[in-house]
C-alpha positions in Angstrom: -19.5 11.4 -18.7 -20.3 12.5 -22.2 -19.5 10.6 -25.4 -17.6 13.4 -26.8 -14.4 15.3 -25.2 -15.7 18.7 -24.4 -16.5 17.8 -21.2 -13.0 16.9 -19.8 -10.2 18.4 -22.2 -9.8 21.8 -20.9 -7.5 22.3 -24.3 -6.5 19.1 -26.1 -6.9 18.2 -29.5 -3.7 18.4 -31.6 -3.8 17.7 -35.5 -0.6 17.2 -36.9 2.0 19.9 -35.2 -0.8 22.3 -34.6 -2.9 22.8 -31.2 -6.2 23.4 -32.1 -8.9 24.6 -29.5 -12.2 21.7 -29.4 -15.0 24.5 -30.0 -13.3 24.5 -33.3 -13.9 20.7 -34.0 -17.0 19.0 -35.3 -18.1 16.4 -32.8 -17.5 13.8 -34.9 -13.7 14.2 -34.2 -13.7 13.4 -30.8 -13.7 9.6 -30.4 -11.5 9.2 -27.1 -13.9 9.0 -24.2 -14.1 7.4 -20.2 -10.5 8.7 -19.4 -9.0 6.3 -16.7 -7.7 7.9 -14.3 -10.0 10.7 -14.9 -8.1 14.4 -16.3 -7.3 16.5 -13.1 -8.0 13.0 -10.9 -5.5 13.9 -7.7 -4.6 11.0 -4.9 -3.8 8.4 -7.9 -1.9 5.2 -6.7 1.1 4.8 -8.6 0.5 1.4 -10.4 -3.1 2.4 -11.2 -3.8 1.6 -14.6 -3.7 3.9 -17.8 -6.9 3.7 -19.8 -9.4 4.9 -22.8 -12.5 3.9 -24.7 -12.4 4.2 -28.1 -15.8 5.3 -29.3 -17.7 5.6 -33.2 -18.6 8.8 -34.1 -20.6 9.1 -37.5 -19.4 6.4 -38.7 -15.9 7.5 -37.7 -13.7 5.1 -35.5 -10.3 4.7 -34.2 -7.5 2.5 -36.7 -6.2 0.4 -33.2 -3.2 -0.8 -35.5 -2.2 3.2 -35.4 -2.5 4.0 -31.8 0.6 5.0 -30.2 0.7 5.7 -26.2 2.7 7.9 -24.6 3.3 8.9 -20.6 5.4 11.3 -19.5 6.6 11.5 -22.9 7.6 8.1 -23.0 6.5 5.5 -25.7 4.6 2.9 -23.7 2.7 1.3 -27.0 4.0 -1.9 -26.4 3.6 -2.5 -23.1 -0.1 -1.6 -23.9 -3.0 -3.8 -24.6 -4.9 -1.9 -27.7 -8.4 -2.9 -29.1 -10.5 -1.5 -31.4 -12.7 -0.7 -28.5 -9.9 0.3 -25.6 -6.5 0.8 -25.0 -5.1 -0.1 -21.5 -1.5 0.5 -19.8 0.1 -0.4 -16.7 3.1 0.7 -15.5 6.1 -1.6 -15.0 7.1 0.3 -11.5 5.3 2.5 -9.5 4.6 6.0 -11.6 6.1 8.9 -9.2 4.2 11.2 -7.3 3.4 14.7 -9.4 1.5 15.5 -12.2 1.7 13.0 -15.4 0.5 13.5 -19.0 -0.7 10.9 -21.0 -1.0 11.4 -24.8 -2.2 9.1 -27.5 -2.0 9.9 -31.2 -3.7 7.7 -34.1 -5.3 8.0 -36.8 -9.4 7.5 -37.6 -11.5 5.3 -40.3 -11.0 8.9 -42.6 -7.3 8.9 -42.7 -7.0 11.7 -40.3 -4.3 11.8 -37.6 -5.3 13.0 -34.0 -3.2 13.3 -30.9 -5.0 14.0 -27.8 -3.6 14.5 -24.1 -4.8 14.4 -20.2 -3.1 14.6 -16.9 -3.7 13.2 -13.5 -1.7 13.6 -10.2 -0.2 10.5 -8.6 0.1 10.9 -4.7 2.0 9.3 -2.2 0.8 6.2 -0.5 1.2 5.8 3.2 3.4 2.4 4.1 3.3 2.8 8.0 6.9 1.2 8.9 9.0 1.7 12.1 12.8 2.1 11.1 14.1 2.5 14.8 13.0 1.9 18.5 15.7 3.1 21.3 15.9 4.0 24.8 18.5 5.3 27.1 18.1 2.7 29.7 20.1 -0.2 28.4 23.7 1.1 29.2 22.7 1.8 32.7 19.9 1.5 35.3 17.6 4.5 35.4 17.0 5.5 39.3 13.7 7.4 40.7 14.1 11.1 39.1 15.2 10.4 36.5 13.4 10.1 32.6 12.9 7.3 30.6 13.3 8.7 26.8 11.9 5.9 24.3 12.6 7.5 20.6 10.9 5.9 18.1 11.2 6.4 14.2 8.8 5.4 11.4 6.2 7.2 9.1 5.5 10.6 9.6 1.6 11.6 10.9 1.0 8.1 12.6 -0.1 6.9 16.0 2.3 5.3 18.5 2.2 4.0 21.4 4.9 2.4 23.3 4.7 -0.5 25.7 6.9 -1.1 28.4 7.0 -4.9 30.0 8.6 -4.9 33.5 9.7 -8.4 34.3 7.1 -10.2 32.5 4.2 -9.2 34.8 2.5 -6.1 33.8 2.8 -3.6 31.2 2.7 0.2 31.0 1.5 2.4 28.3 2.9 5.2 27.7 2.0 7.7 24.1 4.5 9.2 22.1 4.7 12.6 20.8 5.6 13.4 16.8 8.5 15.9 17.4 9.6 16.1 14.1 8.5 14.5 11.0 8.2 10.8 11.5 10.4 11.3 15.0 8.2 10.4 18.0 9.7 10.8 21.6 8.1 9.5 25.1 9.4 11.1 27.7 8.6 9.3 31.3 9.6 9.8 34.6 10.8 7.4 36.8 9.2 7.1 40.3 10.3 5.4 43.2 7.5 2.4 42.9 8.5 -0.9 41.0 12.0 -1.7 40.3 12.6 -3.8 36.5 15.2 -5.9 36.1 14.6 -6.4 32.2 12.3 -4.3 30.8 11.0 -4.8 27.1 10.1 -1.7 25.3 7.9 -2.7 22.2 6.6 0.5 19.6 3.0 0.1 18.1 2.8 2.7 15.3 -0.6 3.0 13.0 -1.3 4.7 10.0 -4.3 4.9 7.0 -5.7 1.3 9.1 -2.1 -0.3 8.9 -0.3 -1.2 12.0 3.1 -2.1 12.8 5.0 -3.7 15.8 9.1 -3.3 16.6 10.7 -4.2 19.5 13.8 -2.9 21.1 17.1 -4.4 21.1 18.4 -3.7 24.5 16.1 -4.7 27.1 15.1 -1.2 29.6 16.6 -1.4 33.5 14.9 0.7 36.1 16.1 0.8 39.9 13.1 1.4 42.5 11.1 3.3 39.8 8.7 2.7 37.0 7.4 5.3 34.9 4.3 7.5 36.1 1.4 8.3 34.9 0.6 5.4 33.1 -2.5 2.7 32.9 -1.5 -0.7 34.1 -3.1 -3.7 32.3 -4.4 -7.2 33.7 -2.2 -10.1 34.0 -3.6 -11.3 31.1 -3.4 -9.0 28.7 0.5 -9.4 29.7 1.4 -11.9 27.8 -1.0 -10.8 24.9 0.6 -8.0 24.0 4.0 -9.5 24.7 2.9 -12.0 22.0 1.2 -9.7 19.7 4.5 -8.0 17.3 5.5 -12.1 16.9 1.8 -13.0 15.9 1.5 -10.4 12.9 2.1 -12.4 10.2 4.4 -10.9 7.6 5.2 -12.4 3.7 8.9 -12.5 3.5 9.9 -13.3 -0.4 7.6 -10.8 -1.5 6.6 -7.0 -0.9 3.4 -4.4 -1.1 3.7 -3.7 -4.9 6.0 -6.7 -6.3 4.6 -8.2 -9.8 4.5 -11.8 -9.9 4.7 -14.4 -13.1 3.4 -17.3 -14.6 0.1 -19.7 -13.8 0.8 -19.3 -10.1 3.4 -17.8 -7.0 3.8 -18.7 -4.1 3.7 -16.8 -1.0 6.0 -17.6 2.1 6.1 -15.9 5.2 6.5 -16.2 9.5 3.9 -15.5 12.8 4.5 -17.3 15.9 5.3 -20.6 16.0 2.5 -23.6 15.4 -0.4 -20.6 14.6 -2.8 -21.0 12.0 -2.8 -18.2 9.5 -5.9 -17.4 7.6 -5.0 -16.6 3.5 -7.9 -14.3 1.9 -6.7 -13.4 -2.2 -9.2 -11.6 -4.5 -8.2 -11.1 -7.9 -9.1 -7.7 -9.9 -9.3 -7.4 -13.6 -10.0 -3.8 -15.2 -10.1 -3.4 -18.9 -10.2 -0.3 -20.1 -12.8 0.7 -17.9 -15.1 -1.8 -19.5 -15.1 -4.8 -17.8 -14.2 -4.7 -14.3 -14.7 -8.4 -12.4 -13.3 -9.2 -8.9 -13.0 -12.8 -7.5 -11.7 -14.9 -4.7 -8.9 -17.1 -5.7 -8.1 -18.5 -2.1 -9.7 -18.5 1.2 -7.7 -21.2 3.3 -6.4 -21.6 6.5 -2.8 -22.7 6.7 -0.3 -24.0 10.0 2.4 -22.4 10.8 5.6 -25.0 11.7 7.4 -24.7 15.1 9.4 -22.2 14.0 6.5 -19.6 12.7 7.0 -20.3 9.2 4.1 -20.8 6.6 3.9 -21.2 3.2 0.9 -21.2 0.5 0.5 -21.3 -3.5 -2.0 -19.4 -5.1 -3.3 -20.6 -8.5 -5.7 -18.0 -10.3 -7.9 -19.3 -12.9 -7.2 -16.5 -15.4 -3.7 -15.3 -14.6 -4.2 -12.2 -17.0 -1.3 -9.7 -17.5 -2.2 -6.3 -14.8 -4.3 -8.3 -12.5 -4.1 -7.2 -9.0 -4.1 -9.7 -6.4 -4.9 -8.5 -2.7 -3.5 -10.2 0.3 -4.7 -10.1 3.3 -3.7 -12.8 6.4 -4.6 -12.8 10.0 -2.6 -15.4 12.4 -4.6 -16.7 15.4 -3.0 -18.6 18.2 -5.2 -19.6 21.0 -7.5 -16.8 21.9 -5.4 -14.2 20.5 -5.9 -13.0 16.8 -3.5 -10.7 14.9 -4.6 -7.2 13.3 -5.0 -8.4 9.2 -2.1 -7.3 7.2 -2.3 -6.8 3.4 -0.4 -6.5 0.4 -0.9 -6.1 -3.3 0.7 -8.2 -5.8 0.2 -7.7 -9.7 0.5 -10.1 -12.8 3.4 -9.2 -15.3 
């Protein structure tokens, strides 16, 4: 990018209450450079951090003392960390998705007073989740003929599957159709083969490499019929996928986004009982787009209690304020190992 602002301020330099164009400014004015996110940057995540270099020009330099930050219009100056070579911002709670402006006015070395602007579009992160898994054979027994419907609810453009245990000895798969946005509906039907006493229907949605497990409530009861056209899988592979939604380990006192406090936090969650849950956190610190460093603060191995719960303290070296900590654990019971789930947790 170059030192001066002509190359990403498509109009943007305001002195006093007047807009005036950059080809009208000498090019010792322009002393905000390596935007962060960059203008007209699209897909931003929503706690990404706000930042700007602050860059000589002819002898000319930013008064940090002066420098005001605004986003959205709101004054964000002291939640900022301002240097006389960057400023930096982080939002408190995630920015909403749409277009925001950020504008910061100061004044240089020569007494003058600048205010410049950029924008950026935040999108929408994908948090696959499954709200709801139903079926309509928990009131009554479904007979031959008849259809097995297995609506499942969650986030929208994903991929789900749905199993269907008969009786705790073989499993059928059966994929599920979006119908409407984040509605996905199987629609099976029943054949005079295999009768089910208790049936459990478990929903497997994915999304953007994230996958998520919920079982049904009622159990599913089929007379002299199992769903057709489906693949049947080895005894085996039974019990593994039984196992599996219980296995995925999941942090409960803490969520995807939280901010955490102080020299250290603690992280406490449940996976099936007596497994041994693997704990991988890397710590990232950004600057101002100057100094960017990344490091492993914990890479144990911790056992879960008889009752699936597991609990572990993480201690960072440098707990500096807009670190972001990422999380990712993966359970392992015998020969069976969980998909890794991770989270993001930043420092207040």
């Amino acid at each position: 990018m170059s030192d001066n602002l002509y190359s990403w301020f498509p109009r943007a330099l305001v002195m006093g209450a007047a807009v005036v164009g950059l080809s009208g400014l000498p090019a010792r004015a322009q002393q905000i450079t390596d935007p962060s996110p960059a203008q007209a940057a699209t897909n931003v995540e929503p706690t990404s951090p706000i930042s700007a270099s602050f860059r000589s020009q002819d002898g000319v330099s930013v008064r940090p003392e002066t420098v005001r930050v605004f986003v959205d219009g709101k004054d964000v100056t002291a939640e900022s960390v301002i240097t006389r070579d960057f400023f930096t911002y982080r939002p408190s709670q995630p920015l909403p998705p749409g277009r925001r402006e950020v504008l910061l006015e100061f004044t240089n070395t020569q007494g003058v007073t600048r205010r410049v602007t950029w924008s950026f579009t935040v999108g929408n992160p994908v948090r696959a989740s499954i709200d709801l898994v139903d079926h309509n054979a928990g009131n009554r027994p479904l007979a031959a003929g008849e259809i097995l419907l297995v609506t499942v609810k969650g986030t929208p453009s994903s991929r789900v599957t749905v199993y269907l245990v008969q009786d705790g000895r073989q499993v059928q798969t059966l994929p599920a159709q979006e119908v409407s946005s984040g509605t996905y509906v199987v629609n099976a039907l029943i054949e005079p083969k295999d009768a089910t006493r208790e049936g459990i229907v478990i929903a497997r949605l994915e999304n953007g490499g994230q996958v998520r497990f919920m079982t049904a409530e009622q159990p599913a009861r089929l007379i002299e019929g199992a769903a057709g056209g489906i693949q049947r899988l080895a005894t085996q592979e039974v019990a593994a996928t039984i196992s599996l939604s219980s296995l995925l380990p999941q942090i409960t006192n803490l969520r995807d986004g939280d901010r955490v406090s102080g020299s250290s936090f603690t992280l406490q969650g449940t996976t099936a009982p007596n497994a041994s849950v693997r704990v991988n956190v890397t710590a990232s610190t950004s600057l101002g787009g100057i100094i960017s460093a990344q490091q492993t603060v914990t890479n144990q191995t911790v056992q879960a209690d008889a009752q699936g719960r597991f609990t572990v303290t993480v201690r960072p070296p440098i707990p500096a304020s807009g670190t972001v900590y990422q999380i990712n654990l993966t359970a392992t019971s015998g020969n069976q190992t969980s998909p890794t789930v991770t989270l993001r947790l930043t420092q207040q």
